[in-house]
C-alpha positions in Angstrom: 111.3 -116.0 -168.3 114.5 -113.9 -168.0 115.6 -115.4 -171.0 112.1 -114.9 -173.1 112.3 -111.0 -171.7 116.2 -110.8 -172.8 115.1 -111.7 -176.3 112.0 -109.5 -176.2 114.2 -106.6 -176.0 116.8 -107.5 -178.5 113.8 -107.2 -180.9 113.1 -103.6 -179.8 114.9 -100.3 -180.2 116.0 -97.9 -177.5 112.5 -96.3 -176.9 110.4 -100.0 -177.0 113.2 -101.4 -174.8 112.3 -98.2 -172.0 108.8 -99.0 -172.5 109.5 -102.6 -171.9 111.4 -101.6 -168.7 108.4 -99.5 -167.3 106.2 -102.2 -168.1 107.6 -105.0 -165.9 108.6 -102.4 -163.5 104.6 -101.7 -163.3 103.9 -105.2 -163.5 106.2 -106.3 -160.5 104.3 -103.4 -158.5 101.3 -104.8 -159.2 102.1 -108.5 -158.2 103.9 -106.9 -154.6 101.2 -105.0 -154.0 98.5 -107.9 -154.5 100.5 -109.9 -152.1 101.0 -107.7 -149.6 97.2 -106.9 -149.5 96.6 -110.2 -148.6 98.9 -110.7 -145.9 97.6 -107.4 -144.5 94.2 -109.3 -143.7 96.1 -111.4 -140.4 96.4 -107.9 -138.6 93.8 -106.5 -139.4 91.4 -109.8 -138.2 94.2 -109.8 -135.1 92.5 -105.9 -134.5 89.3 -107.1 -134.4 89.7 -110.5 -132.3 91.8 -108.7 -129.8 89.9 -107.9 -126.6 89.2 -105.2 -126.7 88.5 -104.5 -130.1 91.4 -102.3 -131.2 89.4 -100.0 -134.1 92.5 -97.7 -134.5 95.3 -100.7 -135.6 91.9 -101.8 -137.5 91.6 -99.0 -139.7 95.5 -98.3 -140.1 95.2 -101.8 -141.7 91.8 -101.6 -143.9 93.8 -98.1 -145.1 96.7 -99.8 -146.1 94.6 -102.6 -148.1 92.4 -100.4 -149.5 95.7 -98.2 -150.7 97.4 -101.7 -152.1 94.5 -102.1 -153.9 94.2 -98.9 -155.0 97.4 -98.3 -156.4 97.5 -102.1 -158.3 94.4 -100.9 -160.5 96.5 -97.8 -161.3 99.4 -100.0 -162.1 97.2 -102.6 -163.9 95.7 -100.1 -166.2 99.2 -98.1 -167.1 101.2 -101.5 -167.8 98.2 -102.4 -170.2 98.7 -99.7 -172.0 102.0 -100.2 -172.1 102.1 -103.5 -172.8 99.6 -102.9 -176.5 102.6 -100.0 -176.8 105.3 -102.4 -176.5 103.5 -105.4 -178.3 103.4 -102.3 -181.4 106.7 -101.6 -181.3 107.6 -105.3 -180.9 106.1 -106.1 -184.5 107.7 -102.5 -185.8 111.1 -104.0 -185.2 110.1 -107.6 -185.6 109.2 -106.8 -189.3 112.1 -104.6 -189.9 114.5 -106.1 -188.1 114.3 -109.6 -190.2 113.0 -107.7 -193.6 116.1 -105.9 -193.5 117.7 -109.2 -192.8 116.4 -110.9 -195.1 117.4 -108.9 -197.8 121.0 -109.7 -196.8 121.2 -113.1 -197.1 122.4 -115.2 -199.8 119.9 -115.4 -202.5 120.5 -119.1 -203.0 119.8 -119.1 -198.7 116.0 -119.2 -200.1 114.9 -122.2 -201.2 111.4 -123.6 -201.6 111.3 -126.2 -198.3 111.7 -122.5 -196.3 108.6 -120.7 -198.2 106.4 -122.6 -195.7 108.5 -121.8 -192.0 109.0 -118.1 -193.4 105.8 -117.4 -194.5 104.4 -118.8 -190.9 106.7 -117.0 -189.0 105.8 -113.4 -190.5 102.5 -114.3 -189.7 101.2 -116.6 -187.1 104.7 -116.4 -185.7 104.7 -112.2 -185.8 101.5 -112.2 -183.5 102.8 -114.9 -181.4 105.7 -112.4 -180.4 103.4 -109.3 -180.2 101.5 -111.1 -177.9 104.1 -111.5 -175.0 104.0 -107.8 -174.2 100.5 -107.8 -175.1 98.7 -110.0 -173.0 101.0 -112.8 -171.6 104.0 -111.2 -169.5 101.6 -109.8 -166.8 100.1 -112.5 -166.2 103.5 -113.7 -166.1 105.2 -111.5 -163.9 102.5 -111.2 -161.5 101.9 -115.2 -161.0 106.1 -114.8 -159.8 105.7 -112.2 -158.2 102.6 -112.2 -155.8 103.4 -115.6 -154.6 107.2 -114.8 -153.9 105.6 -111.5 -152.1 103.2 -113.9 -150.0 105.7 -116.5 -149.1 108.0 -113.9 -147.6 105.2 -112.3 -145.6 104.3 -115.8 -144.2 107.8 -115.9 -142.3 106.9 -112.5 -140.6 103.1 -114.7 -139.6 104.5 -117.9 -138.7 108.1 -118.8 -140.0 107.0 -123.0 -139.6 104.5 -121.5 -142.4 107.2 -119.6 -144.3 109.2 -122.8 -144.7 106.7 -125.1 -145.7 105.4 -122.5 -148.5 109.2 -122.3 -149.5 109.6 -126.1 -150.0 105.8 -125.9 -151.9 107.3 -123.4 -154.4 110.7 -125.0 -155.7 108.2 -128.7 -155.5 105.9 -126.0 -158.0 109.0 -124.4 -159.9 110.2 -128.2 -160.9 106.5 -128.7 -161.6 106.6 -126.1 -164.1 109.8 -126.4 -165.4 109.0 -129.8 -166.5 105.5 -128.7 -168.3 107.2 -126.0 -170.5 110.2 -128.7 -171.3 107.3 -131.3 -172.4 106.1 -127.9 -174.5 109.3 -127.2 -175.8 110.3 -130.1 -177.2 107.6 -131.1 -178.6 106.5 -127.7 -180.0 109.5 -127.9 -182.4 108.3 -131.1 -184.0 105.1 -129.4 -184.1 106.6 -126.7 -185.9 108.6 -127.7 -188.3 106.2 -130.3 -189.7 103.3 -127.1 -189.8 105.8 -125.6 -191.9 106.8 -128.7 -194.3 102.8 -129.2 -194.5 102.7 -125.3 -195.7 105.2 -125.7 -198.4 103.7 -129.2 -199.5 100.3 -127.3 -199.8 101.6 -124.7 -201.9 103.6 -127.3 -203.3 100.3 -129.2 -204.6 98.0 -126.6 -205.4 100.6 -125.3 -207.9 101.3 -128.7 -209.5 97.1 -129.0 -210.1 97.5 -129.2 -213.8 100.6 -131.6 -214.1 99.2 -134.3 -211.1 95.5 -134.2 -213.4 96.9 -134.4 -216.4 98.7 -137.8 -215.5 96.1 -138.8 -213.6 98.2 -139.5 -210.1 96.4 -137.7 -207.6 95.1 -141.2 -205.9 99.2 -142.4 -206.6 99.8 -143.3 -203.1 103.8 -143.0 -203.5 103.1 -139.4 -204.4 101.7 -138.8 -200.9 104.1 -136.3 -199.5 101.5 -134.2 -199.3 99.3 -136.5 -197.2 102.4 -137.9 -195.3 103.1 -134.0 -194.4 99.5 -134.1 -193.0 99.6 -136.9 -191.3 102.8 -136.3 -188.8 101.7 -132.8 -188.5 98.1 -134.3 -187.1 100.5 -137.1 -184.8 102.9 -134.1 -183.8 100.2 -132.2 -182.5 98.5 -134.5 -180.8 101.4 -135.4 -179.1 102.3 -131.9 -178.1 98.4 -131.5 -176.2 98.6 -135.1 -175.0 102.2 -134.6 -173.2 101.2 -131.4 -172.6 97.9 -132.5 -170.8 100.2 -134.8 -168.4 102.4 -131.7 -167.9 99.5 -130.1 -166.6 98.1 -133.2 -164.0 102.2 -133.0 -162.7 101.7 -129.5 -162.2 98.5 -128.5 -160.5 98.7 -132.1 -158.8 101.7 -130.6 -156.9 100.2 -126.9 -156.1 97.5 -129.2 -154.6 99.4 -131.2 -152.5 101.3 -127.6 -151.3 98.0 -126.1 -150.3 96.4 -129.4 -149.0 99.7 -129.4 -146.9 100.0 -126.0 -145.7 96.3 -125.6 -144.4 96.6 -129.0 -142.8 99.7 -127.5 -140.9 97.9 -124.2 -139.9 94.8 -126.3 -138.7 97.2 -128.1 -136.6 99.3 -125.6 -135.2 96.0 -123.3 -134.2 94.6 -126.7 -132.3 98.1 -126.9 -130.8 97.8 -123.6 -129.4 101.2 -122.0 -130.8 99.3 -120.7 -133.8 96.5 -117.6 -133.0 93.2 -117.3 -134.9 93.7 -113.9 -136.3 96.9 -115.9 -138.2 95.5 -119.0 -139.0 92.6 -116.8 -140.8 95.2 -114.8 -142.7 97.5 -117.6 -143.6 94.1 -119.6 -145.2 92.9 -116.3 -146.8 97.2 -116.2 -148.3 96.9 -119.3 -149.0 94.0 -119.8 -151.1 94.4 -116.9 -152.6 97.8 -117.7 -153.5 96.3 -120.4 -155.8 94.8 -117.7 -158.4 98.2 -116.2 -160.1 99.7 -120.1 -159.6 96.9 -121.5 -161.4 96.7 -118.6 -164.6 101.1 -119.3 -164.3 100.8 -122.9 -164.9 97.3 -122.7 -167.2 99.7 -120.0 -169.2 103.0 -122.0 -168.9 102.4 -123.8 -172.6 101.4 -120.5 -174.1 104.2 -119.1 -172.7 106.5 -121.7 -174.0 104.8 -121.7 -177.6 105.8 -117.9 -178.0 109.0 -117.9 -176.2 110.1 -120.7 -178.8 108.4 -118.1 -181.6 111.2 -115.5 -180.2 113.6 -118.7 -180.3 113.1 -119.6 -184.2 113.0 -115.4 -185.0 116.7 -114.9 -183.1 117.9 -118.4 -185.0 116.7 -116.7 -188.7 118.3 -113.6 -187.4 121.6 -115.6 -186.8 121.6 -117.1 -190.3 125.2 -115.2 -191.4 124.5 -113.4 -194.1 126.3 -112.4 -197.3 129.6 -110.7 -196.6 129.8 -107.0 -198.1 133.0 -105.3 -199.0 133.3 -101.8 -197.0 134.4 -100.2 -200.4 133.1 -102.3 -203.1 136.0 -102.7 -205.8 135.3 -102.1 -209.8 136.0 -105.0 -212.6 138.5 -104.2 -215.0 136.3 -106.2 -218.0 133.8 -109.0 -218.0 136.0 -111.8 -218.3 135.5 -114.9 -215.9 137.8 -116.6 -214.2 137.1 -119.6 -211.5 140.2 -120.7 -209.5 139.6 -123.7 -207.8 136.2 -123.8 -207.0 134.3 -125.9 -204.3 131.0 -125.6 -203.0 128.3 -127.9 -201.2 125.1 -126.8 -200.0 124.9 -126.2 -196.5 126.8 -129.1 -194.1 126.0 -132.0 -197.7 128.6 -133.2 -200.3 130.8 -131.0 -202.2 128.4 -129.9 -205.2 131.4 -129.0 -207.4 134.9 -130.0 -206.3 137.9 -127.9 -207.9 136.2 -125.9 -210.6 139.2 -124.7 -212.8 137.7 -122.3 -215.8 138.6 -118.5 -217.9 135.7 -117.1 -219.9 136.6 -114.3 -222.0 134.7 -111.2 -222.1 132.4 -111.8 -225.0 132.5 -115.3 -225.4 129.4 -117.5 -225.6 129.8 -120.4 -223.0 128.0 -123.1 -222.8 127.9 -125.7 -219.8 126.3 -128.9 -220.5 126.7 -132.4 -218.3 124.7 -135.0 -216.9 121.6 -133.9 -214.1 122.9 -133.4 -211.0 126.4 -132.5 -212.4 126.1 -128.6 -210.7 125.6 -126.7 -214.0 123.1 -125.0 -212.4 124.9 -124.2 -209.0 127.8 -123.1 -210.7 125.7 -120.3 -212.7 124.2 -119.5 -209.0 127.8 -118.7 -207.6 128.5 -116.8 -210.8 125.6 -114.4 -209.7 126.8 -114.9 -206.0 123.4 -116.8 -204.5 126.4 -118.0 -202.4 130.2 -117.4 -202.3 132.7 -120.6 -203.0 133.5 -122.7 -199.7 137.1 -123.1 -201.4 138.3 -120.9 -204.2 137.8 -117.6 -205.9 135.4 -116.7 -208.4 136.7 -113.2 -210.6 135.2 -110.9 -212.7 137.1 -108.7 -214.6 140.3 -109.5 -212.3 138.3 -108.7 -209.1 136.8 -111.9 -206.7 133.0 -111.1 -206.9 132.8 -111.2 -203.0 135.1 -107.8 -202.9 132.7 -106.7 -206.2 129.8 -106.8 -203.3 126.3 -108.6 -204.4 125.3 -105.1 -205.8 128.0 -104.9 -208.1 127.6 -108.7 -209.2 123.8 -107.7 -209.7 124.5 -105.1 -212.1 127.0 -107.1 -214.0 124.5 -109.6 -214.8 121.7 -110.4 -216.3 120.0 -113.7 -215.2 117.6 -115.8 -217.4 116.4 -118.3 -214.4 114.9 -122.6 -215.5 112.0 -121.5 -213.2 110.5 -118.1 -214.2 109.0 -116.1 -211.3 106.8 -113.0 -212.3 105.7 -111.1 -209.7 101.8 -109.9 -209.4 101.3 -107.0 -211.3 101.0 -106.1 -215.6 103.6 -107.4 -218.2 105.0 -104.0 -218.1 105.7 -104.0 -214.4 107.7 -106.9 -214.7 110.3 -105.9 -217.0 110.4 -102.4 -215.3 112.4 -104.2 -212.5 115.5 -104.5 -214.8 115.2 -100.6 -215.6 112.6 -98.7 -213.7 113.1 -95.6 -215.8 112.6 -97.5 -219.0 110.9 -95.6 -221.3 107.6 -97.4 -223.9 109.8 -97.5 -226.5 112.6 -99.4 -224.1 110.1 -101.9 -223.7 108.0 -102.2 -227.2 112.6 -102.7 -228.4 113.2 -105.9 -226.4 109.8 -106.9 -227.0 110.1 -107.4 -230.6 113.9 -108.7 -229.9 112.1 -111.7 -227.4 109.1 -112.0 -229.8 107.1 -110.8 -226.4 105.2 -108.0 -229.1 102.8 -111.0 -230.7 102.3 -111.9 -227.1 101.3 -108.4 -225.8 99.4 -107.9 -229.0 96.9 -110.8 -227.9 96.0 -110.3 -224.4 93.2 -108.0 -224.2 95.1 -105.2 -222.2 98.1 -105.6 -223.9 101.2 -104.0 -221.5 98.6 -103.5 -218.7 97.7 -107.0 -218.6 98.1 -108.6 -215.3 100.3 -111.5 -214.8 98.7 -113.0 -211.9 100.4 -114.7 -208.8 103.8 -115.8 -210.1 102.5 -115.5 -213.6 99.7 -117.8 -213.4 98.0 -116.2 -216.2 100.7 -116.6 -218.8 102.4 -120.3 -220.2 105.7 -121.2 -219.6 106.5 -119.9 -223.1 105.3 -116.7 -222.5 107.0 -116.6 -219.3 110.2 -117.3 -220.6 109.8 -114.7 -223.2 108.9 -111.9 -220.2 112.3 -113.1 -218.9 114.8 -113.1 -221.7 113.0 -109.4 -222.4 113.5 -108.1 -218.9 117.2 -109.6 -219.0 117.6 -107.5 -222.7 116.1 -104.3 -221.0 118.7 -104.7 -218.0 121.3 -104.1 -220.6 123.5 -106.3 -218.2 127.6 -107.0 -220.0 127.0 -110.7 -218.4 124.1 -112.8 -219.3 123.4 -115.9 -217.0 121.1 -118.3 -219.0 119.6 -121.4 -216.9 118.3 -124.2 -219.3 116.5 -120.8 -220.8 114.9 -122.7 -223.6 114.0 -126.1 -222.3 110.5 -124.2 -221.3 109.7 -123.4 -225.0 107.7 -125.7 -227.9 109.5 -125.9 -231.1 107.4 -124.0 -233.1 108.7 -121.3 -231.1 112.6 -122.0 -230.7 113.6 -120.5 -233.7 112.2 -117.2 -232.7 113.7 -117.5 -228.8 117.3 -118.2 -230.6 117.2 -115.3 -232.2 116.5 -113.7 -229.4 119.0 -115.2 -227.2 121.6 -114.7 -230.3 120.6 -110.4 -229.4 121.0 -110.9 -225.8 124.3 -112.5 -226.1 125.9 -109.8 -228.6 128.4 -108.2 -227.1 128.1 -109.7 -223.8 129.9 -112.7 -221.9 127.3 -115.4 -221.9 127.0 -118.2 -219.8 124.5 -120.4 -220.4 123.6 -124.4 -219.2 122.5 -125.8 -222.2 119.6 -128.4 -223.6 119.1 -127.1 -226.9 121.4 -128.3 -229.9 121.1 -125.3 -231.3 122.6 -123.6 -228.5 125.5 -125.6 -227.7 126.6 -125.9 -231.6 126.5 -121.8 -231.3 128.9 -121.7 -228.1 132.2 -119.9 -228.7 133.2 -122.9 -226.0 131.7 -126.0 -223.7 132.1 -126.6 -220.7 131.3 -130.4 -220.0 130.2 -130.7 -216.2 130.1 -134.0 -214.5 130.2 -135.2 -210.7 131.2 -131.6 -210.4 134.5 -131.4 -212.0 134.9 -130.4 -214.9 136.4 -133.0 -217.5 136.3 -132.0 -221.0 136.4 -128.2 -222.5 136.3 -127.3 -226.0 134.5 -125.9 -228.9 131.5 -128.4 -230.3 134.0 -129.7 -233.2 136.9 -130.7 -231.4 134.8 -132.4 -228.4 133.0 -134.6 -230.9 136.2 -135.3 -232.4 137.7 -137.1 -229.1 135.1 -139.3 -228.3 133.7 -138.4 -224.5 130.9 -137.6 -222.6 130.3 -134.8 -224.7 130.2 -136.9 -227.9 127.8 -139.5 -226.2 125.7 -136.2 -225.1 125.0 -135.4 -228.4 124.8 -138.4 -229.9 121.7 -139.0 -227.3 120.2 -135.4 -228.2 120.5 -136.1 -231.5 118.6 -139.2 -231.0 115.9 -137.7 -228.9 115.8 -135.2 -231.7 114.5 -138.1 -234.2 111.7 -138.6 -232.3 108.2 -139.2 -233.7 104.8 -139.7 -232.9 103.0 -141.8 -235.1 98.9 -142.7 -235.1 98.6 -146.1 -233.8 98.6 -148.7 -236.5 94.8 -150.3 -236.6 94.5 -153.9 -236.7 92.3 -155.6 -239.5 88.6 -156.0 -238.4 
């Protein structure tokens, strides 16, 4: 609990953390004061059994529970205010805490297997936190701290009592110690398979028109989907079945510590060495004792669920993010220059192994290689999505990670193989590259990406909206939104991913001459599909088992021999392609 509470406040700022302190402070009253009213009920029975009746200790006793009580109602309703104030400022800081770190991480940090955890956790997992402060730590702090104040009193009523309470409370503590470490662990399975089923959902409703088209959605080895299902279903139920045994441990315990305890005051009042007045204060402490217990261990899985929430925010919140230069340094050109370059994705393989490579400002690059090879990671640590594990990448003479990601961002243009468009009109989405840009701006790079015929057919023309990720546009269309909003950028560096392997031929001519605009006067990158492309490259780069192991313009690399002469010779042959009508057989 100490630990959940620590965490709690590293989520809060100076004024939530004060509020958080009042809170328990309140909270702790309140479970003191609920205890000691019960205890006070042994004196104030001895008062009235004593002969004569003595009416004056009675009322100084009846006073001082009806004051305990009293003043825990005041304290209960303040620390519920609180607590809804803290719970507020909990998600205040929860959601700007982590939006602000998010926006610090690597870019290449989000990949789609995480859509499903994040998107949970800034929902489901935001209210989970609220919640502690909320509604769960009284409950909390008050099931510690009434019993601990009862248990105490019970030496001052019969110290044989005090003891055997004492030994029922660590018997309890391991009790519930092993419930929430039954929660625990199997809350994380739990977890993370709620959030691969979230990803795989998105996953499939997004693939509808490819998985109909071929006519797999019955294919059982395409049942990641169902798969995801199915161990989310067997982690859950093994979370409430463990859980359930947790439970029978724990309130089978707190039964055999009250069964025991009222056996012992029985006995000891029939032995004499006990009086009444006790024994009836000790039964009354000790089933009432059984109430904030009970809630504690009822609560104890809850408890465990949110303080595992906190756990998974602080371990997002942990992720290092992208190291920033203090003063970010300015290139002196566009040039490119990789000096031994290594990078693998998290703890995996090396991606690309000793990347050795100068692009000169203006040149038309073009990277082509087997799949797999890293062409498309090494364009992702040209735009810094991650920095190098070994190596330097430079731009303009200056190592991109003292440029800063801002200055990378504004030295580039990207052109991504999966376009994202973001839910708004056509016209919102190349205003990211240039917010200020002007109509004219964007009916210019229109008619440079062919996006004007486009525009021109939908039926609200620049106002049209795009839809979630650009759902209401083709791939083609999409990729022409994106080479336009890379033209309106006006970047000197132009990052191109596989930029026309979305696009029918009909259409290819028209993108090329767009492309052949976006890469005038700039240093272009680009990984490569189309012939077209790579016989228009200043230079190749030929990329496989990430090394690098043949450069050269398109002539000279055909002239040794290599993998890139066995590349083309296969694109030229995929080129030749045809679809002819089935030949009919003679009736």
């Amino acid at each position: 609990m100490i630990a959940m509470i620590r965490y709690l406040s590293e989520l809060l700022d100076a004024r939530g953390r004060r509020h958080l302190r009042v809170m328990l402070a309140a909270q702790a009253g309140q479970g003191v004061l609920q205890g000691l009213a019960y205890l006070f009920v042994a004196p104030l029975v001895g008062a009235l059994t004593s002969p004569p009746v003595d009416w004056g200790r009675f009322w100084l006793w009846a006073g001082a529970i009806a004051a305990s009580v009293a003043v825990h109602h005041v304290l209960l309703a303040w620390s519920t205010s609180l607590g809804y104030v803290v719970g507020t400022d909990v998600l205040t800081g929860f959601h700007e805490r982590l939006g602000n770190h998010l926006a610090t991480l690597p870019i290449g940090w989000f990949r789609g297997d995480r859509t499903g955890p994040i998107g949970r956790m800034l929902g489901k997992g935001t209210m989970d936190v609220a919640n502690i402060p909320a509604h769960l730590l009284r409950h909390v702090v008050v099931g510690v701290t009434a019993p601990a104040t009862m248990v105490i009193g019970s030496f001052v009523l019969d110290w044989r009592i005090g003891l055997a309470f004492t030994a029922g409370a660590l018997l309890c503590a391991l009790a519930l110690r092993l419930l929430m470490t039954i929660v625990r662990r199997n809350d994380d399975d739990y977890e993370h398979d709620i959030g691969v089923s979230a990803s795989r959902i998105v996953e499939y409703a997004r693939q509808q028109p490819t998985l109909r088209a071929y006519g797999v959605l019955d294919r059982p080895e395409l049942g990641t989907l169902e798969e995801s299902l199915v161990s989310q279903q067997g982690s859950q139920s093994r979370l409430t079945i463990r859980g359930a045994w947790g439970l029978v441990a724990f309130f089978g315990a707190l039964q055999l510590v009250v069964t025991t305890v009222i056996a012992l005051t029985v006995v000891f009042t029939l032995q004499g060495t006990m009086t009444v007045a006790v024994m009836i204060g000790l039964m009354i402490v000790t089933l009432r004792m059984l109430d904030p217990i009970s809630q504690l261990g009822e609560l104890a899985g809850t408890v465990q669920v949110n303080a595992d929430a906190i756990g998974r925010v602080r371990a997002l919140l942990a992720v290092p993010p992208l190291p920033e230069p203090a003063e970010p340094a300015e290139p002196a050109g566009t040039g490119i220059e990789l000096r031994g370059v290594r990078f693998g994705y998290d703890d995996g393989p090396l991606v690309l192994d000793g990347i050795d490579a100068t692009i000169p400002a203006g040149s038309f690059t073009a990277v082509v290689g087997p799949s797999g090879a890293g062409k498309s990671t090494l364009l992702k640590l040209l735009g810094r999505f991650f920095d190098a594990t070994e190596g330097a990448i430079l731009i303009g003479g200056r190592d991109v990670r003292d440029l800063g990601s801002a200055g990378v961002s504004r030295l580039t243009a990207q052109v991504f193989q999966d376009v994202y468009l973001f839910e708004g009109t056509i016209a919102d989405n190349l205003r990211m590259a240039a917010p200020d840009a002007t109509q004219a701006d964007l009916d210019r790079v229109a008619r440079v990406a062919r996006l004007d015929e486009v525009v021109e057919r939908l039926p609200d023309g620049w106002h049209t909206r795009v839809g979630e990720a650009g759902s209401t546009l083709s791939g083609g269309e999409k990729q022409r939104v994106s080479i336009a909003r890379a033209l309106l950028k006006d970047a000197p560096i132009v990052l191109l991913d596989e930029a026309t392997a979305a696009l029918d031929p009909a259409n290819e001519a028209a993108v090329a001459d767009a492309l052949a605009e976006l890469a005038h006067d700039r240093t272009v990158i680009v990984v490569a599909h189309r012939l077209s492309t790579v016989v228009a490259a200043d230079r190749i780069l030929v990329l496989d088992r990430g090394r690098i192991t043949e450069h050269g313009d398109h002539d000279s690399l055909l002239a040794t021999g290599g993998t890139y002469a066995r590349f083309w010779d296969e694109r030229v042959r995929a080129r030749g392609w045809q679809l002819r009508r089935p030949r009919k057989e003679p009736a």
